[in-house]
C-alpha positions as CSV (number, residue, x, y, z in Angstrom):
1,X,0.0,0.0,0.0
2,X,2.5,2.3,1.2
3,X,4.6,1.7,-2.4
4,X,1.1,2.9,-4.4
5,X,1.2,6.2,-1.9
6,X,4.7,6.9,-3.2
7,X,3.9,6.4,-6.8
8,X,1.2,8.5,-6.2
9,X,3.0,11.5,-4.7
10,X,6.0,10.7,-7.1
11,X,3.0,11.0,-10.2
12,X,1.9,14.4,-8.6
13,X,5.3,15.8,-8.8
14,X,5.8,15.1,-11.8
15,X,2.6,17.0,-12.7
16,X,3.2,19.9,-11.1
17,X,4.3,22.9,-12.7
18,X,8.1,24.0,-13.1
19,X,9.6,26.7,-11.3
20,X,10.8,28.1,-14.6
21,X,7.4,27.9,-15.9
22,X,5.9,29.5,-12.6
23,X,8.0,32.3,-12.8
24,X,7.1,33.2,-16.7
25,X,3.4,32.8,-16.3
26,X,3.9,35.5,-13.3
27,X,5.6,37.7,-15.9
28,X,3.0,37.8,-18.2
29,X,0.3,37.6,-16.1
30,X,1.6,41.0,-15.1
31,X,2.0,42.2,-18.7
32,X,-1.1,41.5,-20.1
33,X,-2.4,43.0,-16.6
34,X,-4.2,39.5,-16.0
35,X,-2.8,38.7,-12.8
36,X,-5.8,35.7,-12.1
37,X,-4.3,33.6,-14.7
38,X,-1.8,32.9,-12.4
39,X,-1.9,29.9,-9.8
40,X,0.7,28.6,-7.8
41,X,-1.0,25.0,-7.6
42,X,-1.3,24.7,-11.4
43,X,-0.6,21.5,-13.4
44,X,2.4,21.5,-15.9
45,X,0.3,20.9,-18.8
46,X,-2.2,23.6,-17.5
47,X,0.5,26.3,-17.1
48,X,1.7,25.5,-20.9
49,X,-1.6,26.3,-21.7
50,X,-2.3,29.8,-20.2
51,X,1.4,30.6,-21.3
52,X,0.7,30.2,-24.7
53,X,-2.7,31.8,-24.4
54,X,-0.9,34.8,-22.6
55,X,1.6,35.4,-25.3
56,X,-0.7,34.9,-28.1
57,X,-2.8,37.7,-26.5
58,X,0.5,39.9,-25.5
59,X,1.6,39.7,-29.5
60,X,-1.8,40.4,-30.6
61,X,-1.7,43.4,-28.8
62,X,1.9,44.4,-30.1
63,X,0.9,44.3,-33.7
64,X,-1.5,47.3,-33.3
């Protein structure tokens, strides 16, 4: 039992996101002055998203 617990908590890790990506979803966040699409309890896959989105929206914005 205990060896699923640790898979488990090993699994979670690994689906948590990155400190690198943390810290660049923070950025722009700020710079597209939508500071909710930030979480600290995201999933990796779920930060990925919203960073793309984010950027997306920042360049749309540049190219006016």
């Amino acid at each position: 039992m205990q060896v699923q617990g640790k898979y488990d908590a090993k699994a979670f890790l690994m689906e948590q996101m990155t400190r690198a990506q943390g810290l660049r979803l923070k950025r722009l966040s700020e710079e597209a002055y939508q500071p909710a699409q930030y979480d600290r309890d995201l999933s990796s896959a779920e930060a990925a998203r919203r960073i793309r989105a984010l950027e997306a929206e920042i360049e749309l914005a540049n190219s006016f």
